[in-house]
N, C-alpha and C positions, 0 to 999 in steps of 0.2 A: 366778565363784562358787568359794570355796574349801571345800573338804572338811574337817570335824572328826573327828579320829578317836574311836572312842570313848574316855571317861576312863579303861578300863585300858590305855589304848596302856602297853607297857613301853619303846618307842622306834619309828623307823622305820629301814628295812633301809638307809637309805642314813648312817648316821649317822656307820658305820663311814671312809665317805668324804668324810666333810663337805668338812674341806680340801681335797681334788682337787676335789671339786664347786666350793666356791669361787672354788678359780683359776681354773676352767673357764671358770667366767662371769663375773671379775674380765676376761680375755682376751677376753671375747664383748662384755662393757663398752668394753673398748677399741678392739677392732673399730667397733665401733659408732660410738665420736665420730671414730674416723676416717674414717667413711662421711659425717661431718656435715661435717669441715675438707674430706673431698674436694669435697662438691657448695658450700661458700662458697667453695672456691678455683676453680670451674667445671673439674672437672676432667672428663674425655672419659668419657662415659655407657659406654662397655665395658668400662673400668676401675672404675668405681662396680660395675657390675652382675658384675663377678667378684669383687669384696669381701662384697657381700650375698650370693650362690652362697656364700660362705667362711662369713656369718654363720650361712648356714641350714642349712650342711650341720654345724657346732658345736653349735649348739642342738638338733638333731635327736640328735645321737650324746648330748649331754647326757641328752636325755628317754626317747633306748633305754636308756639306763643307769640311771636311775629307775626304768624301770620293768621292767628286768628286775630291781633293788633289791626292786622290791615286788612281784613276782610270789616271788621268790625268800624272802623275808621273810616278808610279811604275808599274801600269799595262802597259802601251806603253811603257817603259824602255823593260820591259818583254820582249813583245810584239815583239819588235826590232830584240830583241836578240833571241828570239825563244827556241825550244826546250822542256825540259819539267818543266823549270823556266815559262816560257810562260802561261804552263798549268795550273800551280800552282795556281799563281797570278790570274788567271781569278777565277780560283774554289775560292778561299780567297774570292774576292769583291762580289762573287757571294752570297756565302756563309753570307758575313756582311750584304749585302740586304738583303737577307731573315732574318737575325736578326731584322735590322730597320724596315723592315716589321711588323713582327709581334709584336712588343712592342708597 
């Protein structure tokens, strides 16, 4: 399920680092099909299983860094403005921690 922000978004806090975000996960892309050539070339399951540890610990540093993007952004934006925009925003990031959490 993806999140719409409302239509006066003026941008998202991560904007600033699009391009690193990209590569990020252009790298995590590649990780990836190599995780695919290793298990068609039958390659020994604790060398798979230390490439995936590598995938998950990239994607994980990717989504702390989103979200502290949008704690740092969008929730203080919020924050500022008050109200029950304010509210929102905090239940959302609250809300994605407990996602990052538990995965």
């Amino acid at each position: 399920m993806t999140h719409q922000p409302p239509a006066d978004t003026t941008g998202h806090g991560y904007i600033s680092d699009k391009d690193r975000y990209l590569a990020r996960v252009k790298r995590i892309e590649g990780q990836a099909r190599g995780i695919h050539r290793m298990i068609d070339e039958e390659t020994y399951c604790i060398d798979i299983l230390t490439q995936i540890s590598a995938i998950t610990s990239a994607l994980n540093n990717v989504a702390l860094s989103l979200l502290d993007d949008h704690l740092r952004h969008c929730v203080v934006g919020a924050a500022k403005t008050g109200g029950p925009e304010a509210e929102a925003k905090i239940t959302e990031a609250s809300e994605a921690i407990a996602r990052l959490v538990r995965s």
